[in-house]
VMD Tcl script that draws the C-alpha trace (Angstrom):
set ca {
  {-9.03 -20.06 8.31}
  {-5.95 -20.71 6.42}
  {-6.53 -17.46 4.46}
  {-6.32 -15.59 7.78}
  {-3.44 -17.28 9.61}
  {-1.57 -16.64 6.01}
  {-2.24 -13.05 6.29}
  {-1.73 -13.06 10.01}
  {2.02 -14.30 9.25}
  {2.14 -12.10 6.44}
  {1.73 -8.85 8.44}
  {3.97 -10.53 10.83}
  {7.05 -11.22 9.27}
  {6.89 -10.94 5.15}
  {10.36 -12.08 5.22}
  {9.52 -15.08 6.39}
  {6.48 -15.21 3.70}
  {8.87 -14.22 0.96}
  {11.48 -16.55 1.68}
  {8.70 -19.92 1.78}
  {7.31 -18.01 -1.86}
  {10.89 -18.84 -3.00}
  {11.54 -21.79 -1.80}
  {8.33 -22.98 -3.00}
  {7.57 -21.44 -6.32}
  {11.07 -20.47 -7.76}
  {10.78 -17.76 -10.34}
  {7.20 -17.35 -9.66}
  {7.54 -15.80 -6.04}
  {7.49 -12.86 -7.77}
  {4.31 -13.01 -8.71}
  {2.63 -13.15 -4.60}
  {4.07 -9.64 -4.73}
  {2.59 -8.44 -7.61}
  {-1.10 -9.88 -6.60}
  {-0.44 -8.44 -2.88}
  {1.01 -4.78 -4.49}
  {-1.60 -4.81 -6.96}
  {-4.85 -5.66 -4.57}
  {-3.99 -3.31 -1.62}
  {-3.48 -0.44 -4.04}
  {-6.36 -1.81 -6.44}
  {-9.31 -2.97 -4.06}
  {-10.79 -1.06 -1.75}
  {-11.95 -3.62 0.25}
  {-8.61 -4.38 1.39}
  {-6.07 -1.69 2.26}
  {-4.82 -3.55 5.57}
  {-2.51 -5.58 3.37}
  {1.12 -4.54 4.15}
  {2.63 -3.07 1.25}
  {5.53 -0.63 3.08}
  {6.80 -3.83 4.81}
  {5.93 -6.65 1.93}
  {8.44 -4.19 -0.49}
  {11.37 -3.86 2.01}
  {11.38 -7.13 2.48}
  {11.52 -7.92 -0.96}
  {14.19 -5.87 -1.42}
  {16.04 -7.58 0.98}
  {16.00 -10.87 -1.46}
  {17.06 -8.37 -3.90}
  {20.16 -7.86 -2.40}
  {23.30 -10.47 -3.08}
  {21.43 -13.43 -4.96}
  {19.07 -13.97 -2.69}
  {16.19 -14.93 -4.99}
  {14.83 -11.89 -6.33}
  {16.47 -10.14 -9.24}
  {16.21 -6.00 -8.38}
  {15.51 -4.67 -12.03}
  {12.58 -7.40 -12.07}
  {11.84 -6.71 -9.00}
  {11.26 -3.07 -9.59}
  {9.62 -2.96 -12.99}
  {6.38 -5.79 -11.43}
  {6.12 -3.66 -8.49}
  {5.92 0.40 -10.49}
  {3.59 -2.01 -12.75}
  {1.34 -3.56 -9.66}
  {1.55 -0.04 -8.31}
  {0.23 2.00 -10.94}
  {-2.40 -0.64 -12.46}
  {-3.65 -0.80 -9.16}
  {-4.15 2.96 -8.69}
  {-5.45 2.75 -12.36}
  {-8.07 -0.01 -11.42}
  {-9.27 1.62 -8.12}
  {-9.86 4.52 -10.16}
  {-12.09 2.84 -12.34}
  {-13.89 1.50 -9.47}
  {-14.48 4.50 -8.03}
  {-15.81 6.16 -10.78}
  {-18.12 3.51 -12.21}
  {-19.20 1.88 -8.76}
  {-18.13 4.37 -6.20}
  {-21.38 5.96 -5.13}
  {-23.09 2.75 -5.71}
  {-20.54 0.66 -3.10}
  {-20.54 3.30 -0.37}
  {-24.21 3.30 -0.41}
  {-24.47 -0.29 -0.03}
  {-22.40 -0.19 3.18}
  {-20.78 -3.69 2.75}
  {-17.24 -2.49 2.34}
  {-16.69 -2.11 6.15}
  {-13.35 -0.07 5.66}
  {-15.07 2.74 4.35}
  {-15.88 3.86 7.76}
  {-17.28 7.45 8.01}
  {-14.42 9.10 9.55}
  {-12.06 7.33 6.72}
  {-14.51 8.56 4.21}
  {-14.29 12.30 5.43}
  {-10.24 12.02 6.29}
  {-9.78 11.00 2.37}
  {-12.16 13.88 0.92}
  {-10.61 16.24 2.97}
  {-6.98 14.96 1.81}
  {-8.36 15.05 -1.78}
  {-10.00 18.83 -1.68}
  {-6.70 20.00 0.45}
  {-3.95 18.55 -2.11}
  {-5.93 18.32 -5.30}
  {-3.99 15.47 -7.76}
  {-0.83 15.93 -5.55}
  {-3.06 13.50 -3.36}
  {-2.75 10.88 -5.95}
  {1.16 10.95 -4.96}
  {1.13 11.61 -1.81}
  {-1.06 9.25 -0.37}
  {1.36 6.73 -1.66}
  {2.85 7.02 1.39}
  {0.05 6.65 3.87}
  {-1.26 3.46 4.46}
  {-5.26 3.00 4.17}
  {-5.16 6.29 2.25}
  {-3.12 5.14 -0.51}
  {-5.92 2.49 -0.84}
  {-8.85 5.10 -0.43}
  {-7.54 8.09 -2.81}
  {-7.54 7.27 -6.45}
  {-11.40 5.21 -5.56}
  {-12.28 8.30 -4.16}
  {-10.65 10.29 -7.18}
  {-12.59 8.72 -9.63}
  {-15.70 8.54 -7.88}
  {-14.88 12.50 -7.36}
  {-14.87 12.96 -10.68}
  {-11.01 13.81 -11.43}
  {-10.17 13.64 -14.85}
  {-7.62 10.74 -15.73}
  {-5.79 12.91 -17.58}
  {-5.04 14.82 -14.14}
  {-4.80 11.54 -12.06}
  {-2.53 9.46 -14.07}
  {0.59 11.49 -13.79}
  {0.61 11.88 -10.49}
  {-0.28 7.79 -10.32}
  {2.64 6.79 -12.49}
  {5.12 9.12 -10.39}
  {3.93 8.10 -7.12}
  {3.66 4.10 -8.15}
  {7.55 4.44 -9.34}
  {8.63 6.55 -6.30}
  {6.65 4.59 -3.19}
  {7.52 1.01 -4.53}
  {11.31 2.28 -5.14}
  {11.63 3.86 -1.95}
  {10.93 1.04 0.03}
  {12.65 -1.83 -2.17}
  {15.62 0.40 -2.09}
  {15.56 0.53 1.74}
  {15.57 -3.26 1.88}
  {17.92 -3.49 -0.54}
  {20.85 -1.16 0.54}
  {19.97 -1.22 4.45}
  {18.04 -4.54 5.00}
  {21.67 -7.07 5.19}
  {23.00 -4.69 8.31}
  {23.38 -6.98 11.04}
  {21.10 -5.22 13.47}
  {18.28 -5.27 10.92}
  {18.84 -9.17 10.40}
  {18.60 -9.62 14.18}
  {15.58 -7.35 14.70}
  {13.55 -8.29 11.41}
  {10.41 -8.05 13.43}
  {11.20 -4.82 15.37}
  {11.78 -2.97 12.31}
  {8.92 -4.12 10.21}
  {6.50 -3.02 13.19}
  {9.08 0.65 13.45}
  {7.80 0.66 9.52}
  {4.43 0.11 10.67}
  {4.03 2.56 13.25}
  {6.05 5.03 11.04}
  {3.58 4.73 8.36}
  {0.69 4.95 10.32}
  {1.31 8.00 12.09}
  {-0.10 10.35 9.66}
  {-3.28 8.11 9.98}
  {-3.20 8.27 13.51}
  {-3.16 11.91 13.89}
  {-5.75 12.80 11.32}
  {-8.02 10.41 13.79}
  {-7.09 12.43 16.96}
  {-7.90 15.92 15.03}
  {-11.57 14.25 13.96}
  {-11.85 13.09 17.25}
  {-11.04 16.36 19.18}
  {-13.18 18.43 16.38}
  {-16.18 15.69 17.19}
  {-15.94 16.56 21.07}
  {-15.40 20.50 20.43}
  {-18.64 20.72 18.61}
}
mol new
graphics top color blue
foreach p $ca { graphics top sphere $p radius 0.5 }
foreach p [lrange $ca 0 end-1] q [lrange $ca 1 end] { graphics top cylinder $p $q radius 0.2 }
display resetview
């Protein structure tokens, strides 16, 4: 139960989260960020974690002393990024039939399964990068990638340059936008604007599937 109302707060408010990890652990509150970066990119079991909000937040803390130091910052989370990917990969193509045959990793619904294929067969490695940027995707493409049988020669590129470029984006936001004064007094507002921003590819790949379901 703790485990839940932790990642309750987490999706919540990570400021809130980061700023405790601080306070508590010191130099170390980095490392909550690189376990979070690293297991929503890495596991496919969990790609609810929030990684788009969890970054500009940190990069917030980035931002005039606050407790996070923005070089450091940036190098764990292109590293968390990219070994993530890297892992998932692996995953994929050593266990990836095998798991999605099982049927115990409920976020591997059917329609999630056939939204990521079609992203893959669409984009080709480009997907690697640009499901950076789309929650539940970025989680599902490089398992699905491996299991798919993409070469790592092909995949890692585009992993490193979408790692670097996602993480960055984000941390920069915090960092340059994340002290205005209307941001501070709307934390939770703009997370959830974040959120919803993120999500709206998702959302709309959902409505096509469900329209195409009801056509045929």
């Amino acid at each position: 139960m703790e485990l839940i109302s932790a990642l309750i707060d987490l999706l919540k408010n990570p400021a809130d989260a980061i700023a405790s990890w601080i306070n508590t652990l010191g130099m170390w509150a980095y490392l909550p960020i690189f376990i979070i970066i690293f297991i929503e990119t890495g596991l496919v079991v969990m790609p609810f974690l929030p990684g788009d909000s969890l970054l500009f937040a940190a990069g917030i803390f980035s931002n005039e002393g606050k407790g996070f130091y923005l070089p450091i910052l940036l190098g764990l989370a292109w590293t968390a990024a990219i070994l993530g990917d890297q892992c998932n990969f692996a995953i994929g193509h050593f266990f990836g039939k095998r798991i999605i045959a099982s049927g115990k990793v409920k976020a591997l619904t059917p329609e999630r399964i056939t939204e990521t294929k079609q992203f893959l067969t669409k984009w080709g490695p480009l997907a690697v990068f640009l499901g950076r940027f789309f929650p539940f995707i970025r989680t599902f493409v490089p398992f699905f990638a491996g299991m798919g049988g993409m070469h790592w020669r092909n995949f890692l590129p585009w992993n490193v340059l979408g790692g670097i470029t996602w993480s960055s984006l984000f941390i920069l936001l915090g960092y340059f936008f994340g002290t205005i004064p209307f941001v501070q007094d709307n934390f939770e507002l703009v997370i959830i604007a974040i959120v919803l921003i993120s999500l709206i590819p998702v959302l709309v790949g959902i409505f096509k599937n469900l329209i195409k379901k009801r056509a045929k």
